[in-house]
C-alpha positions as CSV (number, residue, x, y, z in Angstrom):
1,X,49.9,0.8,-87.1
2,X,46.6,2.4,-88.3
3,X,44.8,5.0,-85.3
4,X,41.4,6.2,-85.1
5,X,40.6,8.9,-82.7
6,X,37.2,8.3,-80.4
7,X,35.6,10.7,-78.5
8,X,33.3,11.0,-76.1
9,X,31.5,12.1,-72.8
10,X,33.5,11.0,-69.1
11,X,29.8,10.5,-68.2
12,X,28.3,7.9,-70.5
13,X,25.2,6.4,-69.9
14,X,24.8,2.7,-69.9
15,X,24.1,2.4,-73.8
16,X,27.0,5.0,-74.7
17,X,29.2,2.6,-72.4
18,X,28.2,-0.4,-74.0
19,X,28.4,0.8,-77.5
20,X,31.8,2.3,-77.0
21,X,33.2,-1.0,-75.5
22,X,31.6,-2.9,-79.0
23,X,33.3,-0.3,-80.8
24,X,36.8,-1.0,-78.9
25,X,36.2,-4.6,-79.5
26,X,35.6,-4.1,-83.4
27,X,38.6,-1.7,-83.9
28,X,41.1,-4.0,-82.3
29,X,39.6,-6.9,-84.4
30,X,40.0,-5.2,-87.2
31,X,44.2,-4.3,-86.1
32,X,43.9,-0.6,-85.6
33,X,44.8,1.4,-82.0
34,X,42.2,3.3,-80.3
35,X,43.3,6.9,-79.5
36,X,41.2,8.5,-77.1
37,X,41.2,11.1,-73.7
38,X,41.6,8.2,-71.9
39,X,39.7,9.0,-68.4
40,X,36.1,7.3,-68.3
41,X,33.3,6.9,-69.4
42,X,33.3,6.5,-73.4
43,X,36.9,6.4,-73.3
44,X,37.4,3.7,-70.8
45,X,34.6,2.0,-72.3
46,X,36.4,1.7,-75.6
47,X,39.7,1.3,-74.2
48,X,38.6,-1.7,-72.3
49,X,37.3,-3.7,-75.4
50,X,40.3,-3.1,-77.2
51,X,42.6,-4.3,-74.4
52,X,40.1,-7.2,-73.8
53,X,40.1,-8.3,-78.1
54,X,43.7,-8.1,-77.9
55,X,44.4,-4.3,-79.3
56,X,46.1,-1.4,-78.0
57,X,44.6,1.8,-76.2
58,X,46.7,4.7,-76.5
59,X,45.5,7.7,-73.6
60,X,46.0,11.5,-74.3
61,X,46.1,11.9,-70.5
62,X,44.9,16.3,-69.4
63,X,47.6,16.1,-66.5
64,X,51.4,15.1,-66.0
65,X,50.9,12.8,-64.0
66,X,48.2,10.2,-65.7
67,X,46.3,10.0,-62.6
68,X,43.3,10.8,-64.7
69,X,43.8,7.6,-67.0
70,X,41.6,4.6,-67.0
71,X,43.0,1.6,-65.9
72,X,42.5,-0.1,-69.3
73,X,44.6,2.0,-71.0
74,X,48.1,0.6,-72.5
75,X,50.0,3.4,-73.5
76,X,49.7,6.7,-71.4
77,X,50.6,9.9,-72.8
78,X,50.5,12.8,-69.9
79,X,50.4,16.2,-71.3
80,X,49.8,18.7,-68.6
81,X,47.8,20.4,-71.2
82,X,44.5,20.1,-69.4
83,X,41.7,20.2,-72.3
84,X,43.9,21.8,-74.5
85,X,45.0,18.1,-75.5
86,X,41.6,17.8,-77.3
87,X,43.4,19.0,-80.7
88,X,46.0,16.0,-79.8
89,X,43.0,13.5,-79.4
90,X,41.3,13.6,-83.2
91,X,45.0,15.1,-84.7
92,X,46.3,11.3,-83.6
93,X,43.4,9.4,-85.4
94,X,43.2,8.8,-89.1
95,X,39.3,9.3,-89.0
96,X,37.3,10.2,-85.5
97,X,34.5,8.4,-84.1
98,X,32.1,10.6,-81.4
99,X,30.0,8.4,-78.7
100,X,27.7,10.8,-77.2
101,X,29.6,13.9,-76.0
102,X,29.0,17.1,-74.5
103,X,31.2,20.3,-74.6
104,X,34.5,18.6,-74.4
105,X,33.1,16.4,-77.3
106,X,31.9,19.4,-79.5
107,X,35.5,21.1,-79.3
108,X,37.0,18.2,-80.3
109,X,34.5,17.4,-83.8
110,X,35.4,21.4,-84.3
111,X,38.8,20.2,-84.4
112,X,38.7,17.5,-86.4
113,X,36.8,18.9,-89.1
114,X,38.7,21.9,-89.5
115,X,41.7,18.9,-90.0
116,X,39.5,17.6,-92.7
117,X,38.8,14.4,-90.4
118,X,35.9,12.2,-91.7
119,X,33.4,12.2,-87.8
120,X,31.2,9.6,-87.4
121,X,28.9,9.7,-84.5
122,X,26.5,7.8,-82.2
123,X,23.7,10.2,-80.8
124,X,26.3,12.5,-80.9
125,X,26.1,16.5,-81.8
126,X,24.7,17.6,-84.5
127,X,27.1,19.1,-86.6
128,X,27.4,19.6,-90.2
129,X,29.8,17.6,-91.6
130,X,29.4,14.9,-88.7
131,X,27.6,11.3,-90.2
132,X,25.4,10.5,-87.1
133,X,23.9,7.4,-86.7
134,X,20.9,6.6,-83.5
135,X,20.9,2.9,-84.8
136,X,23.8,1.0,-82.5
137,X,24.3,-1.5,-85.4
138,X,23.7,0.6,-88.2
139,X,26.7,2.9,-86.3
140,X,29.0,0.1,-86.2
141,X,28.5,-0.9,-89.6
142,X,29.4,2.5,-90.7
143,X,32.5,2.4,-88.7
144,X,33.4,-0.9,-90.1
145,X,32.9,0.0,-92.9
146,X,35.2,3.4,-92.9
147,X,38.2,0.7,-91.4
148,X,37.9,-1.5,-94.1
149,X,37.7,1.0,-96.7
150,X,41.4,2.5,-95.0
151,X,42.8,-0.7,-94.8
């Protein structure tokens, strides 16, 4: 199965929430797994519209236990790494896609760019290399459109 890595803040507001679950939704339609952090916020945002269109959420959990994982989540993997899973996060994802962020987020674009990832973002950081989009739909065409072009 194809994967695409998405990022994003544990604290989303309520439009980085929404746009994250769309994105869940359109990922799953289109057959490809969501890896992400899996805790809240963006990631549980986009982990619940996969689940609910059907798809599968995969969770690079920080601790050993998974307590940290949302409860949308169908596949927990619990490092004990703490944030030094991040690498694991965008490694695990044929492209990355970045919903907001803050520092956690901008470690793990570093990361994927210096894997040669193509990032695209929603009102994410701005980042050379990084397509960033403020338009939701114009976003979610892009990331279509990368998913289709993969395909």
């Amino acid at each position: 199965m194809r994967q695409v890595a998405v990022i994003g803040s544990s604290e989303a507001s309520d439009m980085e929430y929404e746009i994250a679950y769309r994105l869940g939704r359109l990922i799953a339609r289109m057959g490809w797994v969501v890896i992400s952090g899996g805790r809240t916020g963006v990631m549980e945002a986009v982990s619940r519209g996969s689940r609910e269109e059907g798809g599968i959420a995969v969770g690079i959990l920080t601790t050993y236990t998974g307590e940290d994982g949302n409860p949308y989540l169908d596949i927990r993997i619990n490092t004990g790494m703490g944030w030094n899973r991040n690498p694991l996060v965008v490694a695990s994802g044929e492209f990355v896609v970045a919903v907001g962020g803050r520092y956690g987020t901008l470690t793990e674009i570093g990361y994927a760019l210096v894997l040669g990832r193509t990032v695209i973002g929603f009102r994410t950081h701005s980042v050379e290399g990084v397509e960033n989009y403020s338009d939701p739909e114009e976003f979610l065409r892009r990331v279509e459109e990368e998913l289709n072009s993969r395909a």
